[in-house]
C-alpha positions as CSV (number, residue, x, y, z in Angstrom):
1,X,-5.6,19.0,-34.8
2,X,-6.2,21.5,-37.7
3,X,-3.1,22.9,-39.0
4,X,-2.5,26.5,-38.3
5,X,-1.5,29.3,-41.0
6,X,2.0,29.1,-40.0
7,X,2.2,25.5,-39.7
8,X,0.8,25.7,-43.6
9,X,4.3,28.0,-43.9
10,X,6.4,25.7,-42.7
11,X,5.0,22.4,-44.5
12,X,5.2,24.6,-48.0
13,X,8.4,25.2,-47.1
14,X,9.6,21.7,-46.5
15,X,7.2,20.8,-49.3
16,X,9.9,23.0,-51.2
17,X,13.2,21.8,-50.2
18,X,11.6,18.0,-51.4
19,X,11.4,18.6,-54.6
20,X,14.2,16.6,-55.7
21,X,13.2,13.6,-53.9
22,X,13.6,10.4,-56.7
23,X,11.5,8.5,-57.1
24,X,13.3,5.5,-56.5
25,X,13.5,6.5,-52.7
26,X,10.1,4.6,-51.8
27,X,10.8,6.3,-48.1
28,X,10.9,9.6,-48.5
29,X,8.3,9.6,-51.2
30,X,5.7,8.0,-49.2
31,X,6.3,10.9,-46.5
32,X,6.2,13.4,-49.1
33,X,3.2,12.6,-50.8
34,X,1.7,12.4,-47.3
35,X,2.8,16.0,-46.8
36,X,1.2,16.6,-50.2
37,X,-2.2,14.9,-48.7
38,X,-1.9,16.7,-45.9
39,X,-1.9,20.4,-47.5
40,X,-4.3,19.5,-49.9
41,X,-6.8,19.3,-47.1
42,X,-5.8,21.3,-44.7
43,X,-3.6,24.3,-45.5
44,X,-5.8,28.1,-45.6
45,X,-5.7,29.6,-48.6
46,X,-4.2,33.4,-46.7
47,X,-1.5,34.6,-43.9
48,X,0.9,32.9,-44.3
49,X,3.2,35.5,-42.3
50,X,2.7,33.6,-38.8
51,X,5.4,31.0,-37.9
52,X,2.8,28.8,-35.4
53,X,3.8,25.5,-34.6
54,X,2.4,22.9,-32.7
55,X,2.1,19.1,-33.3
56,X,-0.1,16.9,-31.7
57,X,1.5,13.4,-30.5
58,X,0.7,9.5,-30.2
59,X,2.6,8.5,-27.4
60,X,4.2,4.4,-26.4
61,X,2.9,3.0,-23.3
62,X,5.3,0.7,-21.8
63,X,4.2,-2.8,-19.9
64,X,6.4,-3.7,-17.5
65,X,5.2,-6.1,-15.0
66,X,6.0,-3.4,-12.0
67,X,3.5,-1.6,-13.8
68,X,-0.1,-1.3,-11.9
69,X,-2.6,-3.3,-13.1
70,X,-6.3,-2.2,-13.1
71,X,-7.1,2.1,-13.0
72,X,-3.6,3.8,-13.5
73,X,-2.5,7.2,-15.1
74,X,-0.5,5.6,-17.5
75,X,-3.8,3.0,-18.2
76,X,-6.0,6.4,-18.5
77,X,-3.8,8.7,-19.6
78,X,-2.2,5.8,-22.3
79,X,-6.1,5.1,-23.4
80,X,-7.2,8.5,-24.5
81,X,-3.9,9.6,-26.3
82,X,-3.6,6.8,-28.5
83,X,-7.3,6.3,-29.0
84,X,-6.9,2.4,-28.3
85,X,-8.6,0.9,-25.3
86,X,-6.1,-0.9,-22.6
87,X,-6.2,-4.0,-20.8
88,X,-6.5,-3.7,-17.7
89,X,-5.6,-6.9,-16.8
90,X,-1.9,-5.9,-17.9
91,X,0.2,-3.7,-15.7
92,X,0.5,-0.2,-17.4
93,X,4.0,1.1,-16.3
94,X,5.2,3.8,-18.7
95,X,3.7,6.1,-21.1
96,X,6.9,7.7,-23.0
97,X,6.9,11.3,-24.6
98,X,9.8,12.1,-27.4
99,X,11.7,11.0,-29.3
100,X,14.1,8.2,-28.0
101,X,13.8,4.8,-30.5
102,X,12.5,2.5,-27.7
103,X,9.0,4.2,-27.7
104,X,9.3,7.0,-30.2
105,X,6.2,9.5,-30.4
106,X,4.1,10.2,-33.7
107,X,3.0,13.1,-35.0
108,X,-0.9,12.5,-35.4
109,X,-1.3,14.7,-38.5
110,X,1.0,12.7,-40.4
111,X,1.9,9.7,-39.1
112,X,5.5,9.8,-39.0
113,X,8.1,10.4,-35.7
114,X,8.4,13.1,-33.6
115,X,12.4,13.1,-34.1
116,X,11.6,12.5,-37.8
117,X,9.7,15.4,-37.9
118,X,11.8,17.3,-36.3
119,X,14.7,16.4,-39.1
120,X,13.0,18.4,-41.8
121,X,13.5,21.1,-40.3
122,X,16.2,21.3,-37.3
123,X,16.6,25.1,-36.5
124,X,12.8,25.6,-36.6
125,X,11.6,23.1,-34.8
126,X,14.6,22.7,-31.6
127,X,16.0,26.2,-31.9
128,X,19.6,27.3,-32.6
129,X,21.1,27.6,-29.2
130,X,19.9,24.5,-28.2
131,X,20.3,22.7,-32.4
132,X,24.1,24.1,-31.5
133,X,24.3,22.9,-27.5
134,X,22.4,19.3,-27.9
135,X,22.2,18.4,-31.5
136,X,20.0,17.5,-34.2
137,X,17.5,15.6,-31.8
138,X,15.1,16.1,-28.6
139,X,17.7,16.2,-26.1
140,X,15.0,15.4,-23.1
141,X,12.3,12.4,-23.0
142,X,9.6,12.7,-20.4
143,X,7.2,9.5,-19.4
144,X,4.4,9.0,-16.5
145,X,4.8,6.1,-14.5
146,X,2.3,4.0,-12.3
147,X,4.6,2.2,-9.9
148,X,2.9,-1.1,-8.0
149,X,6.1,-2.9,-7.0
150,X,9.5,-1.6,-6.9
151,X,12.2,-1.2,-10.0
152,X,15.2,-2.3,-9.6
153,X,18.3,-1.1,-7.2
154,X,20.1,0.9,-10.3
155,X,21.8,3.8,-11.5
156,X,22.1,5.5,-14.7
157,X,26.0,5.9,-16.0
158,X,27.5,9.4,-17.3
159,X,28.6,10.2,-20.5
160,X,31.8,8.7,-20.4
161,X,30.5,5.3,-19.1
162,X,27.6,5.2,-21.1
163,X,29.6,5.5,-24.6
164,X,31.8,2.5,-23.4
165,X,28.8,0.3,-22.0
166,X,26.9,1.2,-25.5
167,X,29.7,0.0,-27.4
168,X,30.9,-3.4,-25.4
169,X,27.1,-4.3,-25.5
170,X,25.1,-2.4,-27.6
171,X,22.2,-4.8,-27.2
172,X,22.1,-4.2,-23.6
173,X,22.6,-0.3,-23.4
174,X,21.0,1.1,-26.1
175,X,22.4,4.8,-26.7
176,X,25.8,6.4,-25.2
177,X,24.2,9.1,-23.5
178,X,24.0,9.8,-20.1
179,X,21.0,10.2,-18.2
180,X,20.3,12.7,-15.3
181,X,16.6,12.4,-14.1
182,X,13.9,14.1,-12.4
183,X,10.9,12.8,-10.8
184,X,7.3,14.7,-10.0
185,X,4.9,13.5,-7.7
186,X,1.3,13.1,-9.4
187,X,-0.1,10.5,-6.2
188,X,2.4,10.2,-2.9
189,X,5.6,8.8,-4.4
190,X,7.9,6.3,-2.9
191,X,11.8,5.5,-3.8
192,X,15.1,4.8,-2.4
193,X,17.3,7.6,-3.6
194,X,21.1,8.0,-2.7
195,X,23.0,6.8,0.5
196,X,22.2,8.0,4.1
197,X,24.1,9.7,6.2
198,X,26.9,8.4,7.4
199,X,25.9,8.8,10.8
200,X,22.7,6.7,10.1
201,X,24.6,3.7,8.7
202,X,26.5,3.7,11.1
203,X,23.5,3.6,13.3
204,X,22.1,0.8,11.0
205,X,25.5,-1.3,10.8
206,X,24.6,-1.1,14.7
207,X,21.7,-2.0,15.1
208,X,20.6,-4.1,12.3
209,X,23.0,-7.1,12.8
210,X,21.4,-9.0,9.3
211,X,23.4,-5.8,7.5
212,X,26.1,-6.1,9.8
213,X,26.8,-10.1,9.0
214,X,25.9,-9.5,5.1
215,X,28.3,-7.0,5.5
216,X,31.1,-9.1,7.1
217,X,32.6,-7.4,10.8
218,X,35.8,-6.0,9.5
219,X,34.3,-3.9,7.0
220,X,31.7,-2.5,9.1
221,X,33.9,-1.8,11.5
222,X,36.0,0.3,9.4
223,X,33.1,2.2,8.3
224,X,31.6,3.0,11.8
225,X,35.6,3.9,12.5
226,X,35.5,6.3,9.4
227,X,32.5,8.2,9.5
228,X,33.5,11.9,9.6
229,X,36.6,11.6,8.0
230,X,38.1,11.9,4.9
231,X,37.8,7.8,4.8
232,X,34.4,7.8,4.6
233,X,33.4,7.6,0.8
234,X,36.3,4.8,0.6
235,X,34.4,3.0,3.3
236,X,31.0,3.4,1.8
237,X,31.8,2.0,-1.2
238,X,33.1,-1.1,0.6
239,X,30.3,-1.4,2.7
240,X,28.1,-1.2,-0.2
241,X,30.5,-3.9,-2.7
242,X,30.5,-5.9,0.2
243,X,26.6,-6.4,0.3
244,X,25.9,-6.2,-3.2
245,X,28.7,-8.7,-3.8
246,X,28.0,-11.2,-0.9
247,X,27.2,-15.0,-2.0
248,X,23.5,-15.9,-2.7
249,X,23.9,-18.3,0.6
250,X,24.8,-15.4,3.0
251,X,22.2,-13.3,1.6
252,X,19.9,-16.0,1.8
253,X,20.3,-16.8,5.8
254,X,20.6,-13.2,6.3
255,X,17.6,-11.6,5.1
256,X,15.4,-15.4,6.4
257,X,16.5,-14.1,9.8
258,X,15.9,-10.5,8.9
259,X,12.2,-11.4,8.0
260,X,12.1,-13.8,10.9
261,X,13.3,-11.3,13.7
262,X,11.1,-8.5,12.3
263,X,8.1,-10.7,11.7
264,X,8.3,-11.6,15.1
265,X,8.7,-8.0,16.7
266,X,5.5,-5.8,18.2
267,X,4.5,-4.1,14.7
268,X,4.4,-1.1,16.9
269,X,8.0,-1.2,17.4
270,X,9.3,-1.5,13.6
271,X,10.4,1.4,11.6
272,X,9.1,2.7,8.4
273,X,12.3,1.3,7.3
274,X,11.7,-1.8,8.3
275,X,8.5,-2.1,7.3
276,X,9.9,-1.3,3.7
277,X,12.1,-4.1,4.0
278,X,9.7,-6.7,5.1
279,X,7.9,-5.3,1.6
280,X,10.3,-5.4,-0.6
281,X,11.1,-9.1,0.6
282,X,7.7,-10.0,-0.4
283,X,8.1,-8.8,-4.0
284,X,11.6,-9.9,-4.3
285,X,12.3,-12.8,-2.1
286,X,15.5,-13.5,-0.9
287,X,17.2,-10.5,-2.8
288,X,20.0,-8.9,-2.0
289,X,18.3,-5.1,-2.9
290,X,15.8,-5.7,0.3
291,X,19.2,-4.7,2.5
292,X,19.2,-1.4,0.5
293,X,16.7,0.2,2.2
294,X,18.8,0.0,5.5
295,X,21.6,1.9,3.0
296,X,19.3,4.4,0.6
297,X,17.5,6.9,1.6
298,X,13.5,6.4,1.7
299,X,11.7,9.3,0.4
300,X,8.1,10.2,0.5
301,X,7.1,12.4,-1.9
302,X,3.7,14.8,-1.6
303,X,1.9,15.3,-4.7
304,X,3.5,17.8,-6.3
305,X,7.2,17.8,-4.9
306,X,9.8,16.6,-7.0
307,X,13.5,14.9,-6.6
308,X,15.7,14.9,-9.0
309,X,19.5,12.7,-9.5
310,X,22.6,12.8,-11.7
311,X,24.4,10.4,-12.9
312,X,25.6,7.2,-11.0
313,X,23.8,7.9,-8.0
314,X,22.0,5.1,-6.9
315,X,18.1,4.9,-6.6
316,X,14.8,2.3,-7.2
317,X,11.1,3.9,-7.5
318,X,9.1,1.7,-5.1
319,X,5.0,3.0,-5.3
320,X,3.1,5.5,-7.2
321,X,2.6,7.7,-9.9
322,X,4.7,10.8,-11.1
323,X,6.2,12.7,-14.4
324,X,9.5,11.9,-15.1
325,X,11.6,13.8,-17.1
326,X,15.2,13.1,-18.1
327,X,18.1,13.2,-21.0
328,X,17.5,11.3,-23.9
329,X,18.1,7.8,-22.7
330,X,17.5,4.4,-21.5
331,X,20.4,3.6,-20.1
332,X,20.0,1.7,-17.0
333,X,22.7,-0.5,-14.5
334,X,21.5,-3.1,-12.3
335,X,22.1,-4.9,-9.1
336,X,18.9,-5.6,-7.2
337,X,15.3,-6.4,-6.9
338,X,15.1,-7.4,-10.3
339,X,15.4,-10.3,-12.5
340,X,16.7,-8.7,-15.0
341,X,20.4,-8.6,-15.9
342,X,22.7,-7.4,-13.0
343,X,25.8,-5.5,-14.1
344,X,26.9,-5.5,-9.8
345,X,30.3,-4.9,-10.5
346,X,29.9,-1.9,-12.8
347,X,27.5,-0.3,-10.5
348,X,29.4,-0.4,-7.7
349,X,32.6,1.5,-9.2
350,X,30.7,3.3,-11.4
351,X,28.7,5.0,-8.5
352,X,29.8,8.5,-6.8
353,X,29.1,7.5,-3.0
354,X,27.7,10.6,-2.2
355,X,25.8,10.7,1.0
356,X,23.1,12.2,2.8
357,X,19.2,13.1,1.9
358,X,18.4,14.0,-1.3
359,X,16.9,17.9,-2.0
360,X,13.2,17.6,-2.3
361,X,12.1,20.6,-4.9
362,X,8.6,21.7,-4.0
363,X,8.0,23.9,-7.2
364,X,9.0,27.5,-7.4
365,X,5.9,29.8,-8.0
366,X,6.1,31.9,-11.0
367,X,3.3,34.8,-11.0
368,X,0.6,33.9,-13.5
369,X,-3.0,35.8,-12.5
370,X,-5.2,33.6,-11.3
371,X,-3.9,30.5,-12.5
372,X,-0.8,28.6,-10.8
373,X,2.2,28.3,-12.2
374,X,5.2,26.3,-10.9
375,X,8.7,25.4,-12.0
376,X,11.1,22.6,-11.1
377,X,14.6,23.2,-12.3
378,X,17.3,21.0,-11.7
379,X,20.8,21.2,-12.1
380,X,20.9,19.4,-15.8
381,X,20.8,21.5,-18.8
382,X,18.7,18.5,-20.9
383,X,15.4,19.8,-18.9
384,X,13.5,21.3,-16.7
385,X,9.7,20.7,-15.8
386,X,6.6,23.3,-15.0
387,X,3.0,22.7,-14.4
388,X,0.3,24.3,-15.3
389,X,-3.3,24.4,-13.1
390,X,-5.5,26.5,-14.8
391,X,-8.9,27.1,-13.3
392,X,-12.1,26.6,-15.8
393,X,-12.9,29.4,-17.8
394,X,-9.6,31.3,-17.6
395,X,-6.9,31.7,-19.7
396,X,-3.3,30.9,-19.3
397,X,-0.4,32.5,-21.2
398,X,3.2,29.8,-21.2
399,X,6.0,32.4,-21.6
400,X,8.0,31.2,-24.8
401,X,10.9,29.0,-24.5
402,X,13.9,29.2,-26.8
403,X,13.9,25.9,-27.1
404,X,11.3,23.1,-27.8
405,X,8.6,22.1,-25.3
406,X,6.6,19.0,-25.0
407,X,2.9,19.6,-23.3
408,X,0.7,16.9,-21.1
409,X,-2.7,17.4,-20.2
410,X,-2.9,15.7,-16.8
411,X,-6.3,16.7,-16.3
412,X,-9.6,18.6,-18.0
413,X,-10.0,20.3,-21.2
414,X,-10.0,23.1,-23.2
415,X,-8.2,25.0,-26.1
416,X,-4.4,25.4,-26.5
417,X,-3.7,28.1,-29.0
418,X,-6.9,27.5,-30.6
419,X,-7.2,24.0,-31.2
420,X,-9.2,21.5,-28.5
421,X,-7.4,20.0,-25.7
422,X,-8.9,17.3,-22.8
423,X,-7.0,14.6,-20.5
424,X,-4.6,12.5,-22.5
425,X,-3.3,15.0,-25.3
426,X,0.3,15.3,-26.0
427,X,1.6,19.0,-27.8
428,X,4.9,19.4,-29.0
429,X,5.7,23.1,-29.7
430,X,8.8,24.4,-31.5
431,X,11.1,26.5,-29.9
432,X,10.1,30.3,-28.9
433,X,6.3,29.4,-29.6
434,X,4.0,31.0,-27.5
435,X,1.5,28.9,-25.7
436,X,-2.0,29.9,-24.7
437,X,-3.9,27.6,-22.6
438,X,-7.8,28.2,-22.2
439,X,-9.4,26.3,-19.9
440,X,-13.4,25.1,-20.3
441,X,-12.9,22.9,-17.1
442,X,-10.2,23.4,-14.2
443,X,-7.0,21.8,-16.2
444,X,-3.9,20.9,-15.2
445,X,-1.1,20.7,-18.0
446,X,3.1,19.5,-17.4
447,X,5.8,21.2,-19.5
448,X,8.8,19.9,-20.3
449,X,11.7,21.8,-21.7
450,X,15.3,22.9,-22.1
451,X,16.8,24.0,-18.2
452,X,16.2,28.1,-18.9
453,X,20.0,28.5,-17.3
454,X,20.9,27.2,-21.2
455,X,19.5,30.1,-22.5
């Protein structure tokens, strides 16, 4: 990506405040000579008054073996923004966009990281509302994931938990943030998000009886006795420690017969929840997180609608692709369908026990000629998301953020402020920069940025 007048401003600049750098500090004189390379063949000669900033990124893909192996957004999307050709044989789960340490982005001009980038130059790059309300670094990552088979049963701890979890066991939670999320639908989306109703575990306590004997009598009971009190969050959370915590024996016999008795039922007659069950068993056999889905609520999303879930609320992604956006963090409690480490007991005290269905965000439509714009905003202050779909040959004008923005193209190609988008790219933009997005061929582009209600 050529650099732009004010871009040459803003390197001269940071070019200026280097000058002390010693020699001695290999480092930082390997990035400033780099700088140096960079201007020698890039910077105009004239107009220098423009502040323009935009940086072009190298994104991390992430293989998890949940990922989808074969054609995938992340295989696709991973392929043409690195420039390195994937494996398709290997499930492509994550592509990662910011700044986090676990999958940092580069800036492709230079070389070096996003949130090193970012370093030289703190007020200009993030902003001083948001320098002053999140700190010196990206304060949202955002990553595209292509779901085959289902994460795990998990939630993401609050601030509070996360500094003490980050502390006992660094090597197991890597940061002490929290980490409130949101999710997008690219293809139909499938997850378990937050507890039903009250009413419908009840129902389920009654008429699944694998749930009800994993459970143990007394305690379901006391929940169906609850429901509609002031009891009933108490008696959730028993329920719930009660099957997470039951012995690898009982969950064992239970979910054989669970299998057995729905295996052996007209398929007409099963639900979409037991059929979701009787998939999750085949991924995870035996496991104690195929009763969840008789406790979570199973959401479908459309392409295009969006969910979105604070801290220690519990949750698992179980088929598809989407945009995810959330704080910076990667932070994650387990208990189920996984065979990864299981923290059971700090998920089940850490979690809120809120319950009933989750609030599905179908995009609110911001006027934008003939292109369509629409924004997602949740109730976190780290980020909010908007698309883009800008039909070929028309031009698209992103109204300026005060804080910093980071840019997808999901689909097509054209120009963004001059310089030559297509499928893959990744844009960072500095905070207030104006965005104009010309489209050669029908293009559809994410933002992710600050929550406006910051500013």
């Amino acid at each position: 990506m050529p650099v732009k007048n004010g871009t040459a401003k803003f390197i001269v600049e940071s070019i200026g405040r280097k000058v002390n750098i010693q020699a001695a500090d290999v480092s930082k004189l390997k990035c400033f000579l780099l700088r140096c390379v960079l201007l020698a063949s890039q910077v105009p000669s004239s107009g220098l008054e423009s502040t323009t900033m935009v940086l072009s990124l190298t994104c991390a893909v992430q293989n998890y073996d949940w990922g989808i192996t074969g054609v995938s957004e992340v295989a696709e999307l991973g392929e043409r923004n690195t420039g390195n050709v994937s494996d398709q044989s290997k499930p492509h789960a994550e592509l990662w966009l910011g700044t986090h340490p676990s999958g940092p982005s580069l800036v492709k001009a230079t070389g070096l990281g996003l949130k090193e980038t970012i370093a030289e130059n703190v007020a200009e790059f993030l902003g001083d509302k948001t320098h002053a309300r999140f700190g010196e670094d990206l304060p949202f990552l955002t990553k595209v994931l292509s779901v085959a088979k289902a994460l795990s049963i998990q939630a993401h701890p609050d601030k509070e938990l996360a500094s003490k979890l980050h502390a006992d066991r660094p090597n197991v939670y890597k940061d002490g943030n929290h980490k409130p999320e949101m999710t997008l639908a690219i293809t139909e989306f499938e997850a378990l998000c937050g507890f039903v109703s009250g009413l419908a575990l009840a129902k389920n306590l009654q008429s699944v009886p694998e749930l009800r004997s994993t459970t143990g009598e007394s305690v379901a009971a006391a929940f169906v006795s609850a429901v509609g009190t002031d009891d009933e969050k108490k008696a959730l959370k028993d329920v719930f420690k009660a099957v997470m915590t039951a012995s690898a024996e009982v969950v064992k016999t239970q979910i054989e017969e669970l299998v057995n008795r729905l295996n052996g039922a007209d398929e007409t007659s099963l639900s979409a929840i037991d059929a979701l069950a009787l998939r999750l068993e085949s991924q995870y056999p035996n496991d104690v997180g195929v009763l969840c889905a008789y406790l979570l609520n199973y959401v479908v999303l459309s392409p295009g609608q969006c969910i979105f879930l604070a801290a220690n609320e519990p949750h698992a992604y179980l088929k598809g692709e989407c945009v995810e956006c959330m704080a910076t963090s990667d932070n994650v409690v387990r208990a189920g369908l996984t065979p990864k480490l299981r923290d059971t007991e700090i998920l089940c005290d850490m979690l809120t026990y809120v319950a009933g269905e989750p609030t599905v965000l179908n995009g609110e439509i911001i006027p934008s000629g003939k292109s369509t714009v629409k924004r997602y905003q949740p109730p976190f202050d780290e980020f909010q998301l908007e698309t883009y779909d800008v039909p070929g040959g028309e031009t698209c004008v992103a109204v300026p953020s005060p804080g910093p923005c980071v840019f997808l193209i999901q689909k097509g190609s054209g120009e963004m402020n001059g310089d030559a988008i297509e499928r893959g790219a990744v844009v960072f933009a500095k905070a207030s920069e104006e965005i104009s997005i010309e489209a050669s061929e029908d293009v559809l582009v994410y933002r992710a940025m600050i929550n406006s209600r910051v500013f």
